[in-house]
N, CA, C and O atoms as a CHARMM CRD file, in Angstrom:
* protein
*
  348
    1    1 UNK  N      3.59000  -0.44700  14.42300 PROA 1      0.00000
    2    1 UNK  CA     3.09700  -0.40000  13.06100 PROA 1      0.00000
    3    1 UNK  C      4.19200   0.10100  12.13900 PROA 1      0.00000
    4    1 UNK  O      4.81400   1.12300  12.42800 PROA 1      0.00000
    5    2 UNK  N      4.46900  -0.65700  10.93300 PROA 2      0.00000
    6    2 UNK  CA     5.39500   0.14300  10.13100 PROA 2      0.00000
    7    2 UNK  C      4.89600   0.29100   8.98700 PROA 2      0.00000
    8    2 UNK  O      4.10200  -0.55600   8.57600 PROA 2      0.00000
    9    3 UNK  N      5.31400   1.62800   8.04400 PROA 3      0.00000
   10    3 UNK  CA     4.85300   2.23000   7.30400 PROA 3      0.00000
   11    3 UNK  C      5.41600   1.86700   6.03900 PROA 3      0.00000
   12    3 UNK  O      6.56000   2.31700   6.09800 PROA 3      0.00000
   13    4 UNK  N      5.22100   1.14400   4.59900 PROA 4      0.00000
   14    4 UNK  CA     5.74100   0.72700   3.53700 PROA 4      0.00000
   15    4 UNK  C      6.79500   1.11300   3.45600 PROA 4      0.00000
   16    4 UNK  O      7.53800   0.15700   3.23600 PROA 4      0.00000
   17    5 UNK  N      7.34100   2.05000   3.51200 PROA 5      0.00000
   18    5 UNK  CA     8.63700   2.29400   3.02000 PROA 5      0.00000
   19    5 UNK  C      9.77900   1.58300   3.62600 PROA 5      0.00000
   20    5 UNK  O     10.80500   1.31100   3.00300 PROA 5      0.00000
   21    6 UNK  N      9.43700   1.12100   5.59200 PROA 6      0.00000
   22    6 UNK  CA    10.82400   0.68500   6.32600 PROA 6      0.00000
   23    6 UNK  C     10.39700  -0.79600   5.90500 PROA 6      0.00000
   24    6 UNK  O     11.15700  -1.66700   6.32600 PROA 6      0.00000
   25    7 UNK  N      8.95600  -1.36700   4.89800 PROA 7      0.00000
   26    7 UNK  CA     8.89700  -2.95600   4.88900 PROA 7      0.00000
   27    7 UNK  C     10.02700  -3.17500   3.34900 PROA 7      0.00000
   28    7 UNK  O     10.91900  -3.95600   3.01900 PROA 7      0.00000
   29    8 UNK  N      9.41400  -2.11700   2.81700 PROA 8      0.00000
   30    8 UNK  CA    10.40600  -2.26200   1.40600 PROA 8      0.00000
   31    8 UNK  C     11.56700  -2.25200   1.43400 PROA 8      0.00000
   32    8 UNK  O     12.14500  -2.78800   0.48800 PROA 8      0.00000
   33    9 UNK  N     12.35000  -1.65600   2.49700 PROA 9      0.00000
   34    9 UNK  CA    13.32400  -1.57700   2.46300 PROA 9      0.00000
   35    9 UNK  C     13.85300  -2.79900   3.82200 PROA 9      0.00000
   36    9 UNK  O     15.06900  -2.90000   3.98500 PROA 9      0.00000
   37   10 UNK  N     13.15800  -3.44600   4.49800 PROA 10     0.00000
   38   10 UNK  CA    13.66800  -4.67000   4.83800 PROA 10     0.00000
   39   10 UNK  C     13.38600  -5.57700   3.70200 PROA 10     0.00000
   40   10 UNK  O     14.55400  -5.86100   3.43600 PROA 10     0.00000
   41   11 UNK  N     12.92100  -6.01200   3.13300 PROA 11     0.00000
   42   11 UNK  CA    12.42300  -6.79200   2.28500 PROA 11     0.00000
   43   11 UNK  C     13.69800  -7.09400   1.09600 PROA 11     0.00000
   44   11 UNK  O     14.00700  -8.21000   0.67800 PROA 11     0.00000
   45   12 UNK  N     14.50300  -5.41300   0.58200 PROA 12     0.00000
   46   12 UNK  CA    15.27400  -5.54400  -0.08900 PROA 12     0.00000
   47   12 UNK  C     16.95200  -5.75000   0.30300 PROA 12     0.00000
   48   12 UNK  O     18.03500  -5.84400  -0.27500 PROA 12     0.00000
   49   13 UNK  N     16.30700  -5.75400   1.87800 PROA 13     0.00000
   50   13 UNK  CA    17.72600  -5.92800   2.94000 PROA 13     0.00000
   51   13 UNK  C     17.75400  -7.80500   2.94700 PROA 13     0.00000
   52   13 UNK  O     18.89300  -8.26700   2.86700 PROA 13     0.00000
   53   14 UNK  N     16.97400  -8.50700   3.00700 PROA 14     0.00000
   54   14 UNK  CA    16.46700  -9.42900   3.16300 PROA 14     0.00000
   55   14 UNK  C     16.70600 -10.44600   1.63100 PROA 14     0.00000
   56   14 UNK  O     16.98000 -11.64400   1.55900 PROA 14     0.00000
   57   15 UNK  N     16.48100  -9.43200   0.50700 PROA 15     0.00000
   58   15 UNK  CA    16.74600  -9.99600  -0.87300 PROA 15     0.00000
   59   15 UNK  C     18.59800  -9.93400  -1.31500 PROA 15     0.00000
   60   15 UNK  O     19.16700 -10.47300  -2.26400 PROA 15     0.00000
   61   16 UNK  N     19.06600  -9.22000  -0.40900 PROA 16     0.00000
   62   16 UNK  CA    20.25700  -9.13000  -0.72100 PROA 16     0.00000
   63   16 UNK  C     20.52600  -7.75000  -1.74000 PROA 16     0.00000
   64   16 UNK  O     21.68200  -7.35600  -1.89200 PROA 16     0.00000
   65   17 UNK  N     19.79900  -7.30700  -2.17000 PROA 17     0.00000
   66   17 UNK  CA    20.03200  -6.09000  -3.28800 PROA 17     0.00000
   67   17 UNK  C     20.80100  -4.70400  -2.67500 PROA 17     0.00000
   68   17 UNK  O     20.86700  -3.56500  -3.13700 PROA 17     0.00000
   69   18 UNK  N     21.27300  -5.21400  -1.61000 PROA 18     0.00000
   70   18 UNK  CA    21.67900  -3.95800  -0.99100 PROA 18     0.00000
   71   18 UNK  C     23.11300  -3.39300  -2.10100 PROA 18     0.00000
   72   18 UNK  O     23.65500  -4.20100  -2.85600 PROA 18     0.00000
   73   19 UNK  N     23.46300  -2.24000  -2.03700 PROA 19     0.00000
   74   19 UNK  CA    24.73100  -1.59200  -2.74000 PROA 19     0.00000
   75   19 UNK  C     25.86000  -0.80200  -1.86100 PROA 19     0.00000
   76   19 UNK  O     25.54400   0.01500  -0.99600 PROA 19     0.00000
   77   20 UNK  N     26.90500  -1.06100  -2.10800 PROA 20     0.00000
   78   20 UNK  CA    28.02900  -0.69900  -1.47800 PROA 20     0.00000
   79   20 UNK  C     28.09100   0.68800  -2.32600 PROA 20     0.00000
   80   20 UNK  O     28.08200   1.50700  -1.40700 PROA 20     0.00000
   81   21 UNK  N     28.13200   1.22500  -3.18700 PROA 21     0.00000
   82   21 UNK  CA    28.45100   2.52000  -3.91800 PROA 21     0.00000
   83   21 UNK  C     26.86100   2.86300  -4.09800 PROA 21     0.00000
   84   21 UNK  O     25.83900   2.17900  -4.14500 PROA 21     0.00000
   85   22 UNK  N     27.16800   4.30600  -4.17600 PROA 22     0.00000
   86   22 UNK  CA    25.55000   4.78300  -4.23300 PROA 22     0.00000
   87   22 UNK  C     25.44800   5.32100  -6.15400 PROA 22     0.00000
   88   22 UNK  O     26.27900   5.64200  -7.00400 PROA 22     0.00000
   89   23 UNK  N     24.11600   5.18300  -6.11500 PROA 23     0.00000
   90   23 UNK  CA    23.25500   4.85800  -7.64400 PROA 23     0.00000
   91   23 UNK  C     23.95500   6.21900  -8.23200 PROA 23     0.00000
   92   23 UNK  O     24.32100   7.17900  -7.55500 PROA 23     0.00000
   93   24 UNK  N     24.07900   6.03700  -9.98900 PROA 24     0.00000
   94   24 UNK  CA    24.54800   6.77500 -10.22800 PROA 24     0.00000
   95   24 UNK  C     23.58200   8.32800 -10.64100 PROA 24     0.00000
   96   24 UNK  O     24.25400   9.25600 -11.09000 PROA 24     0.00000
   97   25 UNK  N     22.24800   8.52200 -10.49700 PROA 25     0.00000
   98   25 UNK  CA    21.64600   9.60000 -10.32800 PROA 25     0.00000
   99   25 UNK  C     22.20800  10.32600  -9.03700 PROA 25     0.00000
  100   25 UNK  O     22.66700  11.46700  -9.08400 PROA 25     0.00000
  101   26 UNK  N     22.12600   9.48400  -7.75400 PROA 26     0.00000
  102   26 UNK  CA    22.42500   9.94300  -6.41400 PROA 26     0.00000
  103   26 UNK  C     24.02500  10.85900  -6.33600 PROA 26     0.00000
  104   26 UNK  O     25.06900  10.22300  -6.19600 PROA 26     0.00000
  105   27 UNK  N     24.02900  12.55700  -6.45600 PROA 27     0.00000
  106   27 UNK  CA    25.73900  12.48000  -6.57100 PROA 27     0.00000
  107   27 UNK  C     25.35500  13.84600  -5.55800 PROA 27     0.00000
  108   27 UNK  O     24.28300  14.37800  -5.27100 PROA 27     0.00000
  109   28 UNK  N     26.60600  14.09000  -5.22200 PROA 28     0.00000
  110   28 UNK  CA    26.51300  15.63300  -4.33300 PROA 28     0.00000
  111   28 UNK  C     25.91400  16.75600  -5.13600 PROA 28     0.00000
  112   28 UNK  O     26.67600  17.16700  -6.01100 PROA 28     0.00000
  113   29 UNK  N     25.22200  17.11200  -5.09500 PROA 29     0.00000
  114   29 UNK  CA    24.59000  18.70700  -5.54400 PROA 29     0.00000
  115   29 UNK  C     23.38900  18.11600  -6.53000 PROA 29     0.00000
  116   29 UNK  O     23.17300  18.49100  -7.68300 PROA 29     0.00000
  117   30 UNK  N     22.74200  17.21200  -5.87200 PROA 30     0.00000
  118   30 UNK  CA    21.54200  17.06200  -7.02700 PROA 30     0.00000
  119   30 UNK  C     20.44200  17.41200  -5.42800 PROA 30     0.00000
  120   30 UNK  O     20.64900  17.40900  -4.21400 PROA 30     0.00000
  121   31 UNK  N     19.32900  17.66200  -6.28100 PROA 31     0.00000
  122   31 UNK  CA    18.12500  18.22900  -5.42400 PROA 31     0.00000
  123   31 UNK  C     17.33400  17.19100  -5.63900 PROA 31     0.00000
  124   31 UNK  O     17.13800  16.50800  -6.64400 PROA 31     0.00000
  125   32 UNK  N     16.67300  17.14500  -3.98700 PROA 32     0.00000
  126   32 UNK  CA    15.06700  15.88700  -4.17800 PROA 32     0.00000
  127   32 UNK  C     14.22700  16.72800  -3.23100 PROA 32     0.00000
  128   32 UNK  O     14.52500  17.51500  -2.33300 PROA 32     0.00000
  129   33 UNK  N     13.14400  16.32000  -3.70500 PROA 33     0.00000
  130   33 UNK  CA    11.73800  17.09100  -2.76500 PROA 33     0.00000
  131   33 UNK  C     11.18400  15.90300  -2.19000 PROA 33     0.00000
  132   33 UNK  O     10.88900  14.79900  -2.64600 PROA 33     0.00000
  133   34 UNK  N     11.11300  16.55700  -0.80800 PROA 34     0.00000
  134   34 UNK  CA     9.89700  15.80600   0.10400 PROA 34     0.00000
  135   34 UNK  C      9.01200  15.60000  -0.01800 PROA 34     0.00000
  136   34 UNK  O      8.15100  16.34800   0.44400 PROA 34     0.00000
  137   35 UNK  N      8.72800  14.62400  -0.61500 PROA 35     0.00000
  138   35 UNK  CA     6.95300  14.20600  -1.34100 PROA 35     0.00000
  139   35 UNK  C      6.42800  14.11900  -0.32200 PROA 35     0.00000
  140   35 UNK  O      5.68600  13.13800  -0.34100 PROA 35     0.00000
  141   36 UNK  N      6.39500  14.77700   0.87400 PROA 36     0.00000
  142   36 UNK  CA     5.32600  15.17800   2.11000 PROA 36     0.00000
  143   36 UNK  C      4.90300  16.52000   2.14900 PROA 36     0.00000
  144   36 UNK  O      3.79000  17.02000   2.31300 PROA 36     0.00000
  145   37 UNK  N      6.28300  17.11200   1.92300 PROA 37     0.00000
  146   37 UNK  CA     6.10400  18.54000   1.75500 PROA 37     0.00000
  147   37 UNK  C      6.72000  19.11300   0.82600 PROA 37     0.00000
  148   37 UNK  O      7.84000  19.62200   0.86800 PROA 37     0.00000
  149   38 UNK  N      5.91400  19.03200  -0.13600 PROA 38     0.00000
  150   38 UNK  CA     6.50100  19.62000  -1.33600 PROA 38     0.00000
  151   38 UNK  C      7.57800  20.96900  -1.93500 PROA 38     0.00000
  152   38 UNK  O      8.22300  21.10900  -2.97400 PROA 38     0.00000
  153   39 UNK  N      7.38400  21.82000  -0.71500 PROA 39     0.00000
  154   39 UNK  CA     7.84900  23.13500  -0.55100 PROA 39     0.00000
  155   39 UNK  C      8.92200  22.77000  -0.29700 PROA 39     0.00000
  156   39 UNK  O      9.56300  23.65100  -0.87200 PROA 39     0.00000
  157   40 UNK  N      9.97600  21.83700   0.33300 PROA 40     0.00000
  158   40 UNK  CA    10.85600  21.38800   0.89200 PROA 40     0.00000
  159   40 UNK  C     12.47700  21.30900  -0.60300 PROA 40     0.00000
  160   40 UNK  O     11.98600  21.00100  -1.68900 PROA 40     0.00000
  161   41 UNK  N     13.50700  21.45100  -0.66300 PROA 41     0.00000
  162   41 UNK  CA    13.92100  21.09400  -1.32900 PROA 41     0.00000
  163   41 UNK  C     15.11700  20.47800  -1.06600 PROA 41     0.00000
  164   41 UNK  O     16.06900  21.25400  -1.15300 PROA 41     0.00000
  165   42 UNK  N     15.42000  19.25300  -0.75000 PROA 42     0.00000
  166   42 UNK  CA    16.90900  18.84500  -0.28200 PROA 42     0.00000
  167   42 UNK  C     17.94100  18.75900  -1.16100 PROA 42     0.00000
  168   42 UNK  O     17.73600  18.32900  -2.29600 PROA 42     0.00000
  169   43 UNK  N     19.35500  19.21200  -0.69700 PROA 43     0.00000
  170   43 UNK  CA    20.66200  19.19500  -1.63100 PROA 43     0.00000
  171   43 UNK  C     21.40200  18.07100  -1.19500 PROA 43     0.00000
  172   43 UNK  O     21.75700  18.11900  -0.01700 PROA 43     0.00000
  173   44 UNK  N     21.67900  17.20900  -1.75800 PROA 44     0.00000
  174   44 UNK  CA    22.63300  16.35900  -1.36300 PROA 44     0.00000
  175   44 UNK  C     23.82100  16.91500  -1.13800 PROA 44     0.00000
  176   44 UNK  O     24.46700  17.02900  -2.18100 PROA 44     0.00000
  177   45 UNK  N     24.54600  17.43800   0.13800 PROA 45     0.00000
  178   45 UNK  CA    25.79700  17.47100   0.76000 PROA 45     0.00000
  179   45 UNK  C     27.04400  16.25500   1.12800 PROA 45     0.00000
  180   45 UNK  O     28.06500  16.44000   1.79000 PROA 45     0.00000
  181   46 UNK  N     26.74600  15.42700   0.69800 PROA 46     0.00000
  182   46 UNK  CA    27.86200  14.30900   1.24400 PROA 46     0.00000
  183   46 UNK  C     27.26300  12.33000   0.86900 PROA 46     0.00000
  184   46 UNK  O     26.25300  11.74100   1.25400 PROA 46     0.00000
  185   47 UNK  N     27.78000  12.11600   0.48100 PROA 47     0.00000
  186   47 UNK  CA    27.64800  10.49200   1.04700 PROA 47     0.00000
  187   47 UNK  C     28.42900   9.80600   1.17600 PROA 47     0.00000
  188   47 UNK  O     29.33600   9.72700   0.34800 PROA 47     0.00000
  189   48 UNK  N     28.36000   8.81200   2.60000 PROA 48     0.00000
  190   48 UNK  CA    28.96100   8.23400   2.84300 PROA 48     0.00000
  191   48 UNK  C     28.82200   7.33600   3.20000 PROA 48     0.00000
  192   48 UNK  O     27.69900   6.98300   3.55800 PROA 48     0.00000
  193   49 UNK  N     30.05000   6.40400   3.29400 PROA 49     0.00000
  194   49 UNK  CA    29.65100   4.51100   3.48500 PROA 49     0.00000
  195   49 UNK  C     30.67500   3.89300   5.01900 PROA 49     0.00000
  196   49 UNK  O     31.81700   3.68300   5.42700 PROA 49     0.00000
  197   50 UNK  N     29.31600   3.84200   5.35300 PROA 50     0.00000
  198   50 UNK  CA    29.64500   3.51500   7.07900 PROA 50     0.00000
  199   50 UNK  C     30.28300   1.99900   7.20200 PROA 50     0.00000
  200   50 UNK  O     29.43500   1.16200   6.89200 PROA 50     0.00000
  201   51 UNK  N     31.07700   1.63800   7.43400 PROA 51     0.00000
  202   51 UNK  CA    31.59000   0.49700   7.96900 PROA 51     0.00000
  203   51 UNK  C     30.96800  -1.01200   7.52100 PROA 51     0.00000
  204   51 UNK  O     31.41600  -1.59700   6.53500 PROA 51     0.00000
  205   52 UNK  N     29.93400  -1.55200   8.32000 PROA 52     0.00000
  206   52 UNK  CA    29.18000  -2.94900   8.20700 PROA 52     0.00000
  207   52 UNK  C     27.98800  -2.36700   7.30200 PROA 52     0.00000
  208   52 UNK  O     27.28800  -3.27500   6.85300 PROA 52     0.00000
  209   53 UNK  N     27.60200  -1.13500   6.93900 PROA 53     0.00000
  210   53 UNK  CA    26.27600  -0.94300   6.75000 PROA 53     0.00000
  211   53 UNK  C     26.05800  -1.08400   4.88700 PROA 53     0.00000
  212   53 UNK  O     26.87400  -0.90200   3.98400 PROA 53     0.00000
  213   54 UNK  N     24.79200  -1.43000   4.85500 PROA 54     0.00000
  214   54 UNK  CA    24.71200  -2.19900   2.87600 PROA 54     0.00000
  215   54 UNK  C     24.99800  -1.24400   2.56800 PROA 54     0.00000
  216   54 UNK  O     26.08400  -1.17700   1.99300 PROA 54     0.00000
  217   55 UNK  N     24.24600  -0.02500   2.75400 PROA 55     0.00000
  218   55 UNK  CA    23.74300   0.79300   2.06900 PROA 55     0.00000
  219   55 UNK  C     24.92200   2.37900   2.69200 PROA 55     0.00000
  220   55 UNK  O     25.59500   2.36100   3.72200 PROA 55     0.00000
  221   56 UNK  N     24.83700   3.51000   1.73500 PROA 56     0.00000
  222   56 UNK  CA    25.68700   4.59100   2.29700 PROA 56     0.00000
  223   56 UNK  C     24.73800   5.24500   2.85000 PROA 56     0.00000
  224   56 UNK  O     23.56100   4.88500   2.85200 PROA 56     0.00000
  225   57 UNK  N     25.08600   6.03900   3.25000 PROA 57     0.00000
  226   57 UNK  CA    24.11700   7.23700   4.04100 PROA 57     0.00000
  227   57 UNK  C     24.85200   8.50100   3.12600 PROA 57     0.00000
  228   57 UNK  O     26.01000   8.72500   2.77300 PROA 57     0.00000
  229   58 UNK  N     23.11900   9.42000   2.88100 PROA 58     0.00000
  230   58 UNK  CA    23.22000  10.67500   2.40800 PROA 58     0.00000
  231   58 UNK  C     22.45500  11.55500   2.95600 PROA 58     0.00000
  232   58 UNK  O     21.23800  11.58800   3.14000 PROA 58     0.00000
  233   59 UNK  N     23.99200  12.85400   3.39400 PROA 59     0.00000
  234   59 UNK  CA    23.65000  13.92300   3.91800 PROA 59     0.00000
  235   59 UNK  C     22.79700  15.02300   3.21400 PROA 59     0.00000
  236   59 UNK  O     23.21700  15.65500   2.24500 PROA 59     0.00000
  237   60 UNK  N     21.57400  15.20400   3.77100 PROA 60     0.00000
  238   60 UNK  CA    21.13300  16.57000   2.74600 PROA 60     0.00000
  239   60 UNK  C     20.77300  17.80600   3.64800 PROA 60     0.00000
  240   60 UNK  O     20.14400  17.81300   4.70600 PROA 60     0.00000
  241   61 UNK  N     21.33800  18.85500   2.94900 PROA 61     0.00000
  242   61 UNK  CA    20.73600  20.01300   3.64900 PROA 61     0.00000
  243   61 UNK  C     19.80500  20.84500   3.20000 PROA 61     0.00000
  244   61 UNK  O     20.07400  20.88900   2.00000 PROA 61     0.00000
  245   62 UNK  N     18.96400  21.47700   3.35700 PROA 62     0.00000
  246   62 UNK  CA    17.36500  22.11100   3.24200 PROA 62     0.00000
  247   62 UNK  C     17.44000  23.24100   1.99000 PROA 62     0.00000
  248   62 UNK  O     17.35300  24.33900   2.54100 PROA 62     0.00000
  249   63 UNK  N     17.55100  23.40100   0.71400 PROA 63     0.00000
  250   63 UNK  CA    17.29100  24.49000   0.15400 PROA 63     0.00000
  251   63 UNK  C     17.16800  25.57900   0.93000 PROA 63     0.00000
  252   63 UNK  O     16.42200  25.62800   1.90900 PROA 63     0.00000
  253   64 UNK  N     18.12300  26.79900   0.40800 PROA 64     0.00000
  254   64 UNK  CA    17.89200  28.10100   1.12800 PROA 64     0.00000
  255   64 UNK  C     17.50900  28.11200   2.47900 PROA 64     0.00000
  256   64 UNK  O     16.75600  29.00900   2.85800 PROA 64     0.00000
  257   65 UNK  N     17.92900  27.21100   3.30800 PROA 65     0.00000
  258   65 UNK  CA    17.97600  26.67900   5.11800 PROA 65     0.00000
  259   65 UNK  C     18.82900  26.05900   5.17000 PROA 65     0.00000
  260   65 UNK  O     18.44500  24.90800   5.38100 PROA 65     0.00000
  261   66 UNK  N     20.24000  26.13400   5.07300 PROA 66     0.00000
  262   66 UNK  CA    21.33300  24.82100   5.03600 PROA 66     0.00000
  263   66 UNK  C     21.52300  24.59200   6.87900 PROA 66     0.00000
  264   66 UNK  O     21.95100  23.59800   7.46500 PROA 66     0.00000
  265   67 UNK  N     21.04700  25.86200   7.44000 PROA 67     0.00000
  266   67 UNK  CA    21.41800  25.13800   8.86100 PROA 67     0.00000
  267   67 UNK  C     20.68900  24.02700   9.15500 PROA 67     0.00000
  268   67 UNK  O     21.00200  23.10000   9.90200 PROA 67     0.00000
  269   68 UNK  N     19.31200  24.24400   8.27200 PROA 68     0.00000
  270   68 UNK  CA    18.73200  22.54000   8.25700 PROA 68     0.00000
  271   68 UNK  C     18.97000  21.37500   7.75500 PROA 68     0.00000
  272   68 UNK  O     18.50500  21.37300   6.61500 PROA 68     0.00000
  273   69 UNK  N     19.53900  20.19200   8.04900 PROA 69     0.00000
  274   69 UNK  CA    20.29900  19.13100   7.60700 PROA 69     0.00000
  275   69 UNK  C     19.46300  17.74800   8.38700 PROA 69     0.00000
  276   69 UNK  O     18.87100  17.86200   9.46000 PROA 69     0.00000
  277   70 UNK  N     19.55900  16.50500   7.62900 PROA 70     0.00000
  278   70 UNK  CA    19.19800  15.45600   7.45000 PROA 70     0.00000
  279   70 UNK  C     20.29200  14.62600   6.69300 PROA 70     0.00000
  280   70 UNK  O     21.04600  14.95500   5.77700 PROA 70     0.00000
  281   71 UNK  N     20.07800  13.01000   7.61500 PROA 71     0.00000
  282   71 UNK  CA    20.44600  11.77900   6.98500 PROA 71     0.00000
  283   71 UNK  C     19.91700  10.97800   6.25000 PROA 71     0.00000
  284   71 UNK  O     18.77100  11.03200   6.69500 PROA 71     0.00000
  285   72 UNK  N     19.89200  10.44600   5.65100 PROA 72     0.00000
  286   72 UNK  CA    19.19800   8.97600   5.21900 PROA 72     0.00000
  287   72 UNK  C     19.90300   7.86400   4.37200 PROA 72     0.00000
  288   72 UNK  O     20.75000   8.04900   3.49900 PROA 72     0.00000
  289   73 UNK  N     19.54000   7.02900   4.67300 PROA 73     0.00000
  290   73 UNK  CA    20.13500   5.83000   3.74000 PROA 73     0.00000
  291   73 UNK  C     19.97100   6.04600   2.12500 PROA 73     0.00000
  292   73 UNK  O     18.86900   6.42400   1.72800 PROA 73     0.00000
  293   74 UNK  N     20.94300   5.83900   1.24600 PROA 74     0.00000
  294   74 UNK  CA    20.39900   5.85700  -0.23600 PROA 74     0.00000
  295   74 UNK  C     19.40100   5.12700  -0.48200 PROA 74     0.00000
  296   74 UNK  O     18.60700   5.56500  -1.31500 PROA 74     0.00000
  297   75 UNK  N     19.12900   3.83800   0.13200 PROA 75     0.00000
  298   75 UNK  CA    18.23300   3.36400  -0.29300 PROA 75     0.00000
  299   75 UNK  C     16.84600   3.80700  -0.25300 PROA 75     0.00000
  300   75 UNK  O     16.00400   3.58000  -1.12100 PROA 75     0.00000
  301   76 UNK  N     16.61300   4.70900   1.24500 PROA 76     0.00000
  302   76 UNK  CA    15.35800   6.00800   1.00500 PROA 76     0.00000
  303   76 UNK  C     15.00700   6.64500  -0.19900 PROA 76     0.00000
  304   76 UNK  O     13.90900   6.59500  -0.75400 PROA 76     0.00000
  305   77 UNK  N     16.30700   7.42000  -0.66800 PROA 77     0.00000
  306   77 UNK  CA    16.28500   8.12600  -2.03400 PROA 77     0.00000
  307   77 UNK  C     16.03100   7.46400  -2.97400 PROA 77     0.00000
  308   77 UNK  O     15.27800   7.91100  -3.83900 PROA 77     0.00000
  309   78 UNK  N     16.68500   5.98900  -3.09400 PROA 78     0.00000
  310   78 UNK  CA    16.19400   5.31600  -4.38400 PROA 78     0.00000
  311   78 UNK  C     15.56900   4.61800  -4.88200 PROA 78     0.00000
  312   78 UNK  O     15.65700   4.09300  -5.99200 PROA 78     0.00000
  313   79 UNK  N     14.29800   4.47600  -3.47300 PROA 79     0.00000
  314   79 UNK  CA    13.28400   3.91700  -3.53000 PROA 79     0.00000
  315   79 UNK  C     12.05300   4.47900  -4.12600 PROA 79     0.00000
  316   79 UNK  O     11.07800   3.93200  -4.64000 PROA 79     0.00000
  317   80 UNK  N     12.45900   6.12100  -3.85300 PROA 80     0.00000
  318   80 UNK  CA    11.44300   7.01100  -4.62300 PROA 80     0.00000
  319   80 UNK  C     10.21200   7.34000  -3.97700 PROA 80     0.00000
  320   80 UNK  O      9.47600   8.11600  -4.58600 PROA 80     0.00000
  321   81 UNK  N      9.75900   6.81300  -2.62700 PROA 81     0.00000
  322   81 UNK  CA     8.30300   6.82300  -2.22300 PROA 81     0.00000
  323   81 UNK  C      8.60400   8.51300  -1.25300 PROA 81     0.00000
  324   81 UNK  O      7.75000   9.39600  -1.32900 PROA 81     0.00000
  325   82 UNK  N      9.92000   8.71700  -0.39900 PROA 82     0.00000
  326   82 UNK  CA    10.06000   9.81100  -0.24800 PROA 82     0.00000
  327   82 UNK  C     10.44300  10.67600  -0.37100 PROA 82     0.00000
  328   82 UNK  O     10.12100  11.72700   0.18100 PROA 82     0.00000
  329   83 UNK  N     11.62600  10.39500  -1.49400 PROA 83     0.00000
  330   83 UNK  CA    11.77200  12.20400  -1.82200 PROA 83     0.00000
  331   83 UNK  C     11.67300  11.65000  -3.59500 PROA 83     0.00000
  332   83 UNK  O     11.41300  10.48700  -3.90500 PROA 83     0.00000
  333   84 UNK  N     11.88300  12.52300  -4.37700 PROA 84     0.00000
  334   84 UNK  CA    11.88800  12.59800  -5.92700 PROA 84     0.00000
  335   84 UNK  C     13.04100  13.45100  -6.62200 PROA 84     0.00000
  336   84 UNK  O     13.77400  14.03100  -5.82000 PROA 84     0.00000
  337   85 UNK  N     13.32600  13.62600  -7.95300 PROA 85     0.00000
  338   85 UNK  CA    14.16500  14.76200  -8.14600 PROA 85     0.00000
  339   85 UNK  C     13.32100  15.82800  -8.30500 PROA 85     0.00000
  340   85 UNK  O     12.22400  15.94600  -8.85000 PROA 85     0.00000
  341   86 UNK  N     14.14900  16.68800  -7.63700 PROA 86     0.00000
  342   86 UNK  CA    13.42600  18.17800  -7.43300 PROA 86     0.00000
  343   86 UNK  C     13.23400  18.75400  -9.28700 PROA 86     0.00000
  344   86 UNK  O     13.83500  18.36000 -10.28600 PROA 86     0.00000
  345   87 UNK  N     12.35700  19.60500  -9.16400 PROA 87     0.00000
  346   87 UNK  CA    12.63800  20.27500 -11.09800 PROA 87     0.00000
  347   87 UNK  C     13.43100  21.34100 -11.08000 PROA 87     0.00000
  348   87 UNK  O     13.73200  21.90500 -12.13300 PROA 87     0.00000
């Protein structure tokens, strides 16, 4: 079963809209919240652009938990369904 977000994002893999440079909101030191868990606050630490892949990957680490860290594709972030900008 897959969950809207990995269809939207084949769909836009599929449309070609993919981006080699990441969006210009997306930059190191901006904050997004886990619209699962709101309490959550991620910092963007890094992005980077892997080889064959459309899209870059962005590193974030956990508000006030940096030993906690996560990947994701920009296109996660700029799809908006899971994280948001933090306030």
């Amino acid at each position: 079963m897959q969950n809207g977000s990995s269809l939207g994002l084949l769909k836009r893999l599929f449309r070609g809209e993919g981006r080699a440079n990441a969006a210009p909101g997306v930059v190191v030191g901006a904050r997004y919240s886990d619209r699962h868990h709101l309490t959550s606050v991620w910092v963007v630490e890094r992005i980077s652009s892997i080889g064959a892949s459309t899209y870059p990957l962005v590193s974030l680490a956990r508000e006030g938990r940096p030993d906690l860290k996560k990947t994701v594709s920009l296109a996660v972030i700029e799809e908006g369904e899971d994280y948001r900008p933090a306030i």
